[in-house]
Structure formats: structure tokens, C-alpha cells
N, CA, C and O atoms as a GROMACS GRO file, in nm:
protein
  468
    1UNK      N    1   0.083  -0.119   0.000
    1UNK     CA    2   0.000   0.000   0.000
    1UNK      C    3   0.087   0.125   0.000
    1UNK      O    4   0.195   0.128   0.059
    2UNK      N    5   0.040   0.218  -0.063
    2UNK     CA    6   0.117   0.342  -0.099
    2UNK      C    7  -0.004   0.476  -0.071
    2UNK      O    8  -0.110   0.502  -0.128
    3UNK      N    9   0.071   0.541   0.046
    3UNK     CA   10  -0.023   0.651   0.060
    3UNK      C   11   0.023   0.800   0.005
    3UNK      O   12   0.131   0.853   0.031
    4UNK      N   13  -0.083   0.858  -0.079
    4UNK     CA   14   0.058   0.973  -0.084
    4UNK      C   15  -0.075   1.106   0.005
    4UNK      O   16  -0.189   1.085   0.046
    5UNK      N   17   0.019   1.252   0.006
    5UNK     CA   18  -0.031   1.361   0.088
    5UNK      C   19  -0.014   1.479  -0.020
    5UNK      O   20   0.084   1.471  -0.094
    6UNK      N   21  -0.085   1.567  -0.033
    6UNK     CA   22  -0.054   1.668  -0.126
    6UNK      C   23  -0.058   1.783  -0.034
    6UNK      O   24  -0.103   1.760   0.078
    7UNK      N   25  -0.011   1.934  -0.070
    7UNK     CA   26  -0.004   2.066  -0.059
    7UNK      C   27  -0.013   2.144  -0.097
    7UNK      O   28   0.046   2.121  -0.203
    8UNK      N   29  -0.044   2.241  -0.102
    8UNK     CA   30   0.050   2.373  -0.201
    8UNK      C   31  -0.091   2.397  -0.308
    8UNK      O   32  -0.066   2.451  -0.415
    9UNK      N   33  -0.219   2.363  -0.283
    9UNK     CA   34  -0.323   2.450  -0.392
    9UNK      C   35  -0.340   2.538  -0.355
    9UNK      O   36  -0.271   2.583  -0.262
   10UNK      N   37  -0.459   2.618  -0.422
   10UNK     CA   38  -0.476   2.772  -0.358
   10UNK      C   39  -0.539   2.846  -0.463
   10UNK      O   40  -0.590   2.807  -0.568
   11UNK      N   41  -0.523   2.976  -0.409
   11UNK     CA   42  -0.628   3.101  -0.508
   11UNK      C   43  -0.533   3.150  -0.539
   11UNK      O   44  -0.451   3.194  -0.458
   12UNK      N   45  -0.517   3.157  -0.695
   12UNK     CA   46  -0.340   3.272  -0.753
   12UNK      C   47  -0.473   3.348  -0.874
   12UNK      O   48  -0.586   3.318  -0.912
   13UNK      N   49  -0.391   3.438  -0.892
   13UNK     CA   50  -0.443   3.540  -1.003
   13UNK      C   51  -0.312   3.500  -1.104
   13UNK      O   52  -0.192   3.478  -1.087
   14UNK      N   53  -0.412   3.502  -1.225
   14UNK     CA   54  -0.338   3.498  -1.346
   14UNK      C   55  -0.207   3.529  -1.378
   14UNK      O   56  -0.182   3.643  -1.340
   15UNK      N   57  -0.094   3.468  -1.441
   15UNK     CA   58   0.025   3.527  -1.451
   15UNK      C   59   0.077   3.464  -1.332
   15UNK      O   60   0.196   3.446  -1.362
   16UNK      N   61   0.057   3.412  -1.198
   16UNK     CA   62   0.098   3.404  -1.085
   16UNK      C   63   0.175   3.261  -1.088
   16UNK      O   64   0.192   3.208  -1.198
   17UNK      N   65   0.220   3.199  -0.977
   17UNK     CA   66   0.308   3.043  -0.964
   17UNK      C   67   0.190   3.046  -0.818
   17UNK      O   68   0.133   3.136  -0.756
   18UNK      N   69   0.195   2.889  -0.806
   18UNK     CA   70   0.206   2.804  -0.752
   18UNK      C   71   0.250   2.696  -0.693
   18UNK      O   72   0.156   2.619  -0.715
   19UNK      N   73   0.320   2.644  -0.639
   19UNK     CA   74   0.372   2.520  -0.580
   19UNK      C   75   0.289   2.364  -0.548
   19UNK      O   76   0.201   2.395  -0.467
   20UNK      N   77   0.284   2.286  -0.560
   20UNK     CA   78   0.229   2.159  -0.567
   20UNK      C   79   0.293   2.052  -0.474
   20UNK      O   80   0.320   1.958  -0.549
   21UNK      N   81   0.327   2.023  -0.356
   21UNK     CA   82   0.411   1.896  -0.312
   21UNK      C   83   0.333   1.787  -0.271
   21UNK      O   84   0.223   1.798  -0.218
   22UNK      N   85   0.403   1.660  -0.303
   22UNK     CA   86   0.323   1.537  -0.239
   22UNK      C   87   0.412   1.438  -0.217
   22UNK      O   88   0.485   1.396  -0.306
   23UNK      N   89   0.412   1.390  -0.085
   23UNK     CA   90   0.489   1.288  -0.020
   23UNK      C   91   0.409   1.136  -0.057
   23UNK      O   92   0.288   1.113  -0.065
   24UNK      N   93   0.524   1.046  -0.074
   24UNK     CA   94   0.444   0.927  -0.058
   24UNK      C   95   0.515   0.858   0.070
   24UNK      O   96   0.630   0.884   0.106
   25UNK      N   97   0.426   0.765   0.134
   25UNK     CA   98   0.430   0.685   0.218
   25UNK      C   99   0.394   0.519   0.237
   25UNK      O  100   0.304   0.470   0.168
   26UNK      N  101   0.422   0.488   0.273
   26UNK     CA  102   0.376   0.294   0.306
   26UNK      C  103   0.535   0.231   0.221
   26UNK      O  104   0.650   0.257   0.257
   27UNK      N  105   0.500   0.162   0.126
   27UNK     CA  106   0.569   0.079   0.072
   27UNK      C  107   0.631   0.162  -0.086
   27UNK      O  108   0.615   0.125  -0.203
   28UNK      N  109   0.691   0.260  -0.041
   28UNK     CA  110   0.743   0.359  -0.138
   28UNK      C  111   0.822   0.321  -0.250
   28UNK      O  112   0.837   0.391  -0.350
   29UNK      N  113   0.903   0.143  -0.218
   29UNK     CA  114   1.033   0.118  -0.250
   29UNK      C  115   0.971   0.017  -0.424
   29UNK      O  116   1.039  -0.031  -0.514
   30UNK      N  117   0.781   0.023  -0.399
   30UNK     CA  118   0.733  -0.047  -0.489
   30UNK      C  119   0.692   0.016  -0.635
   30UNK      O  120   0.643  -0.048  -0.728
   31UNK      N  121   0.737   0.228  -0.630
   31UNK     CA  122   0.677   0.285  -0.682
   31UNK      C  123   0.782   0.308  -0.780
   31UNK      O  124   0.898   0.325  -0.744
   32UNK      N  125   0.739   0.310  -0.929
   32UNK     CA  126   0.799   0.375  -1.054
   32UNK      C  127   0.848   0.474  -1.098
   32UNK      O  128   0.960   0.510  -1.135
   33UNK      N  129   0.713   0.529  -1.087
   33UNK     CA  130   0.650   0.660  -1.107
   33UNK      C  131   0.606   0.721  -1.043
   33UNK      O  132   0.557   0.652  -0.953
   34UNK      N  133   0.582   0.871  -1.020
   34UNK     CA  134   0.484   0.948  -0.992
   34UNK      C  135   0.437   1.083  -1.075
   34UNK      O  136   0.489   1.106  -1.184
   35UNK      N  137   0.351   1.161  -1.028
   35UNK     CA  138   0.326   1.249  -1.151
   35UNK      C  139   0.180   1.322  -1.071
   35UNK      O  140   0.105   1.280  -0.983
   36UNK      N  141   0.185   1.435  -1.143
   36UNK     CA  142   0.028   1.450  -1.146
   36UNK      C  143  -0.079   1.504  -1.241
   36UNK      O  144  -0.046   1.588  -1.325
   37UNK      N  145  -0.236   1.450  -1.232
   37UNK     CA  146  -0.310   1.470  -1.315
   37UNK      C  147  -0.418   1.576  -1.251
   37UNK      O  148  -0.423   1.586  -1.128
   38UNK      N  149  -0.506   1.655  -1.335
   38UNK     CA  150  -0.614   1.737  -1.296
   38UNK      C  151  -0.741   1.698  -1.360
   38UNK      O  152  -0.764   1.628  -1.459
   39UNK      N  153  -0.834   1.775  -1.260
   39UNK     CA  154  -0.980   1.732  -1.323
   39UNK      C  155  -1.044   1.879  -1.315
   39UNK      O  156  -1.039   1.931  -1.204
   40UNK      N  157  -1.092   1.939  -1.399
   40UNK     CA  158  -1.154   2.073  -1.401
   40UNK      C  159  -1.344   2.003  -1.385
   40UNK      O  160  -1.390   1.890  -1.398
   41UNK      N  161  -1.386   2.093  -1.363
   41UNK     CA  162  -1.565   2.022  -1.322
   41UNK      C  163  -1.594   1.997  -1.444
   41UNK      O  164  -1.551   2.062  -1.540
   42UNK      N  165  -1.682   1.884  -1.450
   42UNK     CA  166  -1.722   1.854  -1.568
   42UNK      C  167  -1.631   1.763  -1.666
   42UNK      O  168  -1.682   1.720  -1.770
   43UNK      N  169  -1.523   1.740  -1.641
   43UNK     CA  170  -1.399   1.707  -1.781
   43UNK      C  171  -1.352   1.577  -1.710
   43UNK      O  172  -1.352   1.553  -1.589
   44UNK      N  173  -1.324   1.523  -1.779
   44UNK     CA  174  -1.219   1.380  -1.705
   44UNK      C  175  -1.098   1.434  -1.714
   44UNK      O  176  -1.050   1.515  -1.794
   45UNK      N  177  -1.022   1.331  -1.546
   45UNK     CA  178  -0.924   1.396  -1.516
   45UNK      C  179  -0.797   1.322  -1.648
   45UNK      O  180  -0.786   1.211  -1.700
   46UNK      N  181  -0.714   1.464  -1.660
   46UNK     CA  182  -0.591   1.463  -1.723
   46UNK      C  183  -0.475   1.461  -1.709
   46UNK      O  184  -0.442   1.516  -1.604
   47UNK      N  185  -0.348   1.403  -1.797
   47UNK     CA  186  -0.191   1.401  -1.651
   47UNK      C  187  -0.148   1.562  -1.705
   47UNK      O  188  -0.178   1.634  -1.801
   48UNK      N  189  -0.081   1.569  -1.609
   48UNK     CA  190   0.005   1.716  -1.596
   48UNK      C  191   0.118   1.686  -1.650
   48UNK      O  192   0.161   1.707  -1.763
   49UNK      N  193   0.178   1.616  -1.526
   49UNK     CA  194   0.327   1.561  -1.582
   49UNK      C  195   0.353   1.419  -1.488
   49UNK      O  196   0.275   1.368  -1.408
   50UNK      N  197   0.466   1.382  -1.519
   50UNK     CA  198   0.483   1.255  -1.466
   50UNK      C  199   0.665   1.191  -1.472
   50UNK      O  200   0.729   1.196  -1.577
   51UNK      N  201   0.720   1.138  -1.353
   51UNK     CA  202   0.866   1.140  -1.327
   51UNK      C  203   0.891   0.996  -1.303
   51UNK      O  204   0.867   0.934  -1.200
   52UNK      N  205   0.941   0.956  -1.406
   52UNK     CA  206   0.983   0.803  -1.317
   52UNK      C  207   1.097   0.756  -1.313
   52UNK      O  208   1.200   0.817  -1.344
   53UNK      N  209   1.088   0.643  -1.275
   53UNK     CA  210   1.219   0.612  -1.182
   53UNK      C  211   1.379   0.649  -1.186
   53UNK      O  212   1.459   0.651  -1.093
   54UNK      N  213   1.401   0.681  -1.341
   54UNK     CA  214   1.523   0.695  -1.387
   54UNK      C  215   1.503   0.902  -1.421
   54UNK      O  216   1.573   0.964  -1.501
   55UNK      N  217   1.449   0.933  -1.377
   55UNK     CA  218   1.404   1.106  -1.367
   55UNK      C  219   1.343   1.106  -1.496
   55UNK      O  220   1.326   1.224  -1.528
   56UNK      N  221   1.302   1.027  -1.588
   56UNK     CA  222   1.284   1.104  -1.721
   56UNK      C  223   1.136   1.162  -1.681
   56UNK      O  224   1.057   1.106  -1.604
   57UNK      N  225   1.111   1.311  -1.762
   57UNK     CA  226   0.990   1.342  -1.692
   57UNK      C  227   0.899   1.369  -1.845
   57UNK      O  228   0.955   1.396  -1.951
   58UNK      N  229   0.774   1.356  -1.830
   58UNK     CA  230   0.675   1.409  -1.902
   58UNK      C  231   0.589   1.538  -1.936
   58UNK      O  232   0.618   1.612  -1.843
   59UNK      N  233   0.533   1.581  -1.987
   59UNK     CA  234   0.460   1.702  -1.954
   59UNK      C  235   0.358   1.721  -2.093
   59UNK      O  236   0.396   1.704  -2.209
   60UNK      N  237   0.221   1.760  -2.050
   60UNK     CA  238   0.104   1.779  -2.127
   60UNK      C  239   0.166   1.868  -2.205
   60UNK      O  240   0.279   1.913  -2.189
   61UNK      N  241   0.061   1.903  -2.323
   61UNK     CA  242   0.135   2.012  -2.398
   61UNK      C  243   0.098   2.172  -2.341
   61UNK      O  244   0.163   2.276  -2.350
   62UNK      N  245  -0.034   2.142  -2.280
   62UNK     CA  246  -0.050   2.227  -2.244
   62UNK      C  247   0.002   2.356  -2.147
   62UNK      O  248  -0.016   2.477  -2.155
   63UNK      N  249   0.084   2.261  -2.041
   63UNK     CA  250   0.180   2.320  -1.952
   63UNK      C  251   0.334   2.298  -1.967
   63UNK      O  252   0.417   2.304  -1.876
   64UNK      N  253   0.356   2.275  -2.084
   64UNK     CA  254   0.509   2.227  -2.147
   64UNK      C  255   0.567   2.395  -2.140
   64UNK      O  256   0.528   2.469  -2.229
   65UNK      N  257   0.650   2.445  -2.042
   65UNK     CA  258   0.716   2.562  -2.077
   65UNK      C  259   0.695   2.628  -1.966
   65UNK      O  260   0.765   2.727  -1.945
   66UNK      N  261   0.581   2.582  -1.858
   66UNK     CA  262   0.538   2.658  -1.776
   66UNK      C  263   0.546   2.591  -1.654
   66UNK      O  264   0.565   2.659  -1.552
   67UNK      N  265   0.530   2.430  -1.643
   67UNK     CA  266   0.528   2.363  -1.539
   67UNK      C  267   0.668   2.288  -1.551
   67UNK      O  268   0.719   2.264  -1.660
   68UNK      N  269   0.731   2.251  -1.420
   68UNK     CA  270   0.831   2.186  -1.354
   68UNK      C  271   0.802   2.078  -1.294
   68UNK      O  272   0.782   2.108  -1.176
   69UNK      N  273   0.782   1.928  -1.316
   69UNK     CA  274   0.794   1.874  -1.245
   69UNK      C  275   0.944   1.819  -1.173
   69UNK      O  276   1.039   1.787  -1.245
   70UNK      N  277   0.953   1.813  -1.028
   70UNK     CA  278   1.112   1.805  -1.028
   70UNK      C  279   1.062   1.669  -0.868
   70UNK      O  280   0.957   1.664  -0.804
   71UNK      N  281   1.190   1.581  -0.853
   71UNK     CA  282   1.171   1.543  -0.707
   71UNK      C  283   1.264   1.534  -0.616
   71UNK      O  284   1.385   1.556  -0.623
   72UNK      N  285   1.181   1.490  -0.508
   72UNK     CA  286   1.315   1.539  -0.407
   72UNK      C  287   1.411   1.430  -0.385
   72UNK      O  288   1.415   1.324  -0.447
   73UNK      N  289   1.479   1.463  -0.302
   73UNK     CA  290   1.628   1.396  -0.264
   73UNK      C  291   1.582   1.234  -0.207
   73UNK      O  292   1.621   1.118  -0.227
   74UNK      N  293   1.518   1.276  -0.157
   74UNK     CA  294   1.459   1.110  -0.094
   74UNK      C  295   1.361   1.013  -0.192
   74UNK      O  296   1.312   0.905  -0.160
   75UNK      N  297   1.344   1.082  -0.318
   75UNK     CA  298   1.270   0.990  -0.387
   75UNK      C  299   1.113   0.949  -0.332
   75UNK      O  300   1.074   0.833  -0.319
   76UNK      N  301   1.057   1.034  -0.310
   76UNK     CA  302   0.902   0.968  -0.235
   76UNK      C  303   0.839   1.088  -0.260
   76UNK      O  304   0.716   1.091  -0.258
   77UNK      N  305   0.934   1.240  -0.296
   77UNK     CA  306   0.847   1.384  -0.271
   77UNK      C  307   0.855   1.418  -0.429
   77UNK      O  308   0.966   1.400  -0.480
   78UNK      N  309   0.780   1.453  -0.490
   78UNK     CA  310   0.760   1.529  -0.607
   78UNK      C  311   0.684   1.661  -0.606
   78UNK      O  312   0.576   1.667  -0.546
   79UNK      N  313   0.736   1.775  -0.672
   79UNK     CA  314   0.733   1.920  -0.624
   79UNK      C  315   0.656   1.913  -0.808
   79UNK      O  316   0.702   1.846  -0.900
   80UNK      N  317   0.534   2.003  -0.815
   80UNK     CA  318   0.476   2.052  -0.928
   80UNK      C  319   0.519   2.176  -0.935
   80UNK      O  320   0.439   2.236  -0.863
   81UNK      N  321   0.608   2.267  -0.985
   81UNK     CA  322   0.632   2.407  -0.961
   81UNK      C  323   0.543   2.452  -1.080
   81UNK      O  324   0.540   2.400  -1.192
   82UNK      N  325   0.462   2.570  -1.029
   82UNK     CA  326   0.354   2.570  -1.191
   82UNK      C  327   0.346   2.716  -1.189
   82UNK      O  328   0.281   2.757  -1.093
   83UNK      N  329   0.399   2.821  -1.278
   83UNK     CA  330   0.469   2.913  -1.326
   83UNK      C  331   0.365   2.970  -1.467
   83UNK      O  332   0.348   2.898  -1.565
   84UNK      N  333   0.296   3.123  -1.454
   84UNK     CA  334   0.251   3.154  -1.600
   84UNK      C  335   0.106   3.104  -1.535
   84UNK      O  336   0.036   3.058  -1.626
   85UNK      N  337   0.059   3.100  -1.441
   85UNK     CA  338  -0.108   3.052  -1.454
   85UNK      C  339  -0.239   3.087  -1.460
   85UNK      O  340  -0.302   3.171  -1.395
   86UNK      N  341  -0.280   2.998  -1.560
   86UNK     CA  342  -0.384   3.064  -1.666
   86UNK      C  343  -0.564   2.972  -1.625
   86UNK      O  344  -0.600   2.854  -1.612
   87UNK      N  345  -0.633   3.109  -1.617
   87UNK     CA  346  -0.762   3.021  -1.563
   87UNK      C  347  -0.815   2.869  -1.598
   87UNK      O  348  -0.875   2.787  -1.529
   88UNK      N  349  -0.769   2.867  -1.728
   88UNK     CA  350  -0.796   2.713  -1.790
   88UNK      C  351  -0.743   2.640  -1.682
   88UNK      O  352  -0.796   2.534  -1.652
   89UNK      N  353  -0.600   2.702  -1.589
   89UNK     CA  354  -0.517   2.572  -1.500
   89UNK      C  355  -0.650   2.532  -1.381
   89UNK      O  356  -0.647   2.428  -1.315
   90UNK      N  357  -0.749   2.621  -1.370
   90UNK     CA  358  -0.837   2.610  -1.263
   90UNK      C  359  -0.863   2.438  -1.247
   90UNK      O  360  -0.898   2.400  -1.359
   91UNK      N  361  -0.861   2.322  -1.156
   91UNK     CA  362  -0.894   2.216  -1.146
   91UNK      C  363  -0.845   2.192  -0.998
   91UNK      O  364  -0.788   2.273  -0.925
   92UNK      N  365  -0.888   2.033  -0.968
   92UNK     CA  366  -0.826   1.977  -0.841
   92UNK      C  367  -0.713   1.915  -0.930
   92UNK      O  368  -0.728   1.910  -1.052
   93UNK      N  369  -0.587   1.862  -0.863
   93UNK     CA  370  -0.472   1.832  -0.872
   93UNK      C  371  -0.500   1.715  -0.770
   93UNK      O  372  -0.548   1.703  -0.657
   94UNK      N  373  -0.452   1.643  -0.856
   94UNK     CA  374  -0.440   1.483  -0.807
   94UNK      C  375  -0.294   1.444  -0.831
   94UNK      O  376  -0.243   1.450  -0.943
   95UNK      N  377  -0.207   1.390  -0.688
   95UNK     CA  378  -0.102   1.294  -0.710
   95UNK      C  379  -0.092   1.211  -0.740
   95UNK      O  380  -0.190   1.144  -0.709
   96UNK      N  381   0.005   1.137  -0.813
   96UNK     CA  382  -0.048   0.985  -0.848
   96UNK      C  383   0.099   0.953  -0.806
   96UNK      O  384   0.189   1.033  -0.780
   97UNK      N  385   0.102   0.740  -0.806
   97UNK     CA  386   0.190   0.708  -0.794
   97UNK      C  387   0.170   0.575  -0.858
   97UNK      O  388   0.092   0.503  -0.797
   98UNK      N  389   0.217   0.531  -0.955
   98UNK     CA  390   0.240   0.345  -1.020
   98UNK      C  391   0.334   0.266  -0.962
   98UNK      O  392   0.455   0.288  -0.952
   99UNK      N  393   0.268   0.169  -0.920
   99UNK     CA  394   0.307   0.100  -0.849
   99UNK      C  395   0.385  -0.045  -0.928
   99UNK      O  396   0.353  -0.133  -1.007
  100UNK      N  397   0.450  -0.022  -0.884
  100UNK     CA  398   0.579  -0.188  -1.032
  100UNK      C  399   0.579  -0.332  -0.945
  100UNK      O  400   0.620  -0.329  -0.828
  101UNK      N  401   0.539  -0.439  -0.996
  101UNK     CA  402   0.518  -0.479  -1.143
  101UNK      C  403   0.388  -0.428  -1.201
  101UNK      O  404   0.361  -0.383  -1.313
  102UNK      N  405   0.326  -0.443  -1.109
  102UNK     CA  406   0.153  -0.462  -1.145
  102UNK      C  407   0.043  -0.341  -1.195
  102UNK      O  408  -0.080  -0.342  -1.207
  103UNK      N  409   0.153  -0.229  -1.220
  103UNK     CA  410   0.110  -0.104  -1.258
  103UNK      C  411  -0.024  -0.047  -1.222
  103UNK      O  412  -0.096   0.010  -1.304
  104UNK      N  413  -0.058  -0.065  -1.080
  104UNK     CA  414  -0.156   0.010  -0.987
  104UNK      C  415  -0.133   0.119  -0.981
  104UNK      O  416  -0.026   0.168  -0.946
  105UNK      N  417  -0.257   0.191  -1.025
  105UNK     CA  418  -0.240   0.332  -0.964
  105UNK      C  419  -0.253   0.337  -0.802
  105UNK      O  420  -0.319   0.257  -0.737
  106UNK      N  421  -0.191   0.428  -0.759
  106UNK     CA  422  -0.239   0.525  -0.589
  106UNK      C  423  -0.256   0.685  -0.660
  106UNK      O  424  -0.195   0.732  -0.756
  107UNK      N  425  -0.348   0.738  -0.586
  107UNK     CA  426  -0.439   0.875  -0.605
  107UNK      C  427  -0.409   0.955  -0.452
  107UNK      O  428  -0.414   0.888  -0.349
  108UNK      N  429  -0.384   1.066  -0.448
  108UNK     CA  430  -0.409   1.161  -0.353
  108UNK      C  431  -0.532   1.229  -0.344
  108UNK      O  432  -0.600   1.232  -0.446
  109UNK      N  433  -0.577   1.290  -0.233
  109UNK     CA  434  -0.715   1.344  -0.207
  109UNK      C  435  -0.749   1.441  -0.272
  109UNK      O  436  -0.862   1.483  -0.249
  110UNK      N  437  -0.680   1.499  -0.358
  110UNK     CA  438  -0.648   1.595  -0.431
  110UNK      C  439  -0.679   1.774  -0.362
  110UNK      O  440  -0.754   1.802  -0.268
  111UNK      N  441  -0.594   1.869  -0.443
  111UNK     CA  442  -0.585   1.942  -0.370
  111UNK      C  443  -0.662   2.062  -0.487
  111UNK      O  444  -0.677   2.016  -0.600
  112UNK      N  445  -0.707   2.206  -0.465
  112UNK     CA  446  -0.760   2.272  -0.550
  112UNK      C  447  -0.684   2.334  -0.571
  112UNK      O  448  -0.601   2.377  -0.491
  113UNK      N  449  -0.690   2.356  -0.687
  113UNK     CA  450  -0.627   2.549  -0.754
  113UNK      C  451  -0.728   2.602  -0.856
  113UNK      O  452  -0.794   2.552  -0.946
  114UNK      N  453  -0.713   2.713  -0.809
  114UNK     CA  454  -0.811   2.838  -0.906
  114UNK      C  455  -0.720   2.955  -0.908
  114UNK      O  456  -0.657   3.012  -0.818
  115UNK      N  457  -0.733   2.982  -1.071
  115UNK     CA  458  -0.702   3.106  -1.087
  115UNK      C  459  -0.784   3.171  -1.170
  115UNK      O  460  -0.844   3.133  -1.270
  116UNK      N  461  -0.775   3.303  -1.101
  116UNK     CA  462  -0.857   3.410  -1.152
  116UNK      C  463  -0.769   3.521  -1.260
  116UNK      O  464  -0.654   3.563  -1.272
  117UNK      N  465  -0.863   3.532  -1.307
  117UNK     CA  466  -0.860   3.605  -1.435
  117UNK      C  467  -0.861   3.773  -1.454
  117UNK      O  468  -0.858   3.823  -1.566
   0.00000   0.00000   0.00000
């Protein structure tokens, strides 16, 4: 079992950054990947970006230039640094983590961001 914790949503005005962190916990040593995806109301949720095991990282096109995914030193924390934000970014932010062999997802409680316009 793999628990993860998120941080860092909030109310930014346009143009503004944000920060994103999420720790994982339990059986950490089983995880690949991590990354995160959003869900705006109404839309199915989408990935942001995503880091796995060997650092190579991913990123939507949408936030390609603007978002950072980076992680930390201990391998369990992944930081969303999200830079340039534009009301479209408005959604909950969900952590994720894949779990190896068996490629299970784990989900965080997700956290909000809104930005205003």
C-alpha cells in the first residue's frame, strides 16, 4: 500500500506560480512513477506531468514551458512548480503514484487550484 499527501493548492491570479508537493508513504520502494493529473468540473481527469524512476519526466502540452515537475532527494516527494497561470489551470490536482510490477495506480485526495482572471 502506498499513501501519498498533497499541498500547495490555492487562489493565484493569473500570470501568478504556484507550488504543488506530495509525499508518498507505506511501501514507497514499490513505486515507478509518480506524476500528477487534474480534473476541471465537468472534464475527465488529465496528466500534468509525470517522473519516473530513472528522472525522465513528461509534460502535457498544455503546460510544457510553464510547469516543472522536479523530485526530491529522498525519492518519495515530487514538487509541481507551476509558473505563468492561466484560468484554464483552474482544477483539483491529483497525485499519483504506479506501483511496479503490477502497474496500480495510488491517487491523492487531491488538492484545488483556481485562478482568476
Amino acid at each position: 500500500q502506498v499513501q501519498l499527501v498533497e499541498s500547495g493548492g490555492g487562489l493565484v491570479q493569473a500570470g501568478g506560480s504556484l507550488r504543488l508537493s506530495c509525499i508518498a508513504s507505506g511501501n514507497i520502494f514499490s513505486i515507478n512513477a509518480m506524476g500528477w493529473y487534474r480534473q476541471a468540473p465537468g472534464k475527465q481527469r488529465d496528466l500534468v506531468a509525470t517522473i519516473s524512476l530513472d528522472g525522465t519526466t513528461n509534460y502535457a502540452d498544455s503546460v510544457m514551458g510553464r510547469f516543472t515537475l522536479s523530485r526530491g532527494n529522498a525519492k518519495n516527494t515530487v514538487y509541481l512548480q507551476m509558473n505563468s497561470l492561466k484560468p484554464e489551470d483552474t482544477a483539483v490536482y491529483y497525485c499519483n503514484a504506479v506501483e511496479y510490477p503490477v502497474n496500480y495506480d495510488y491517487w491523492g485526495q487531491g488538492t484545488q487550484v483556481t485562478v482568476s482572471s
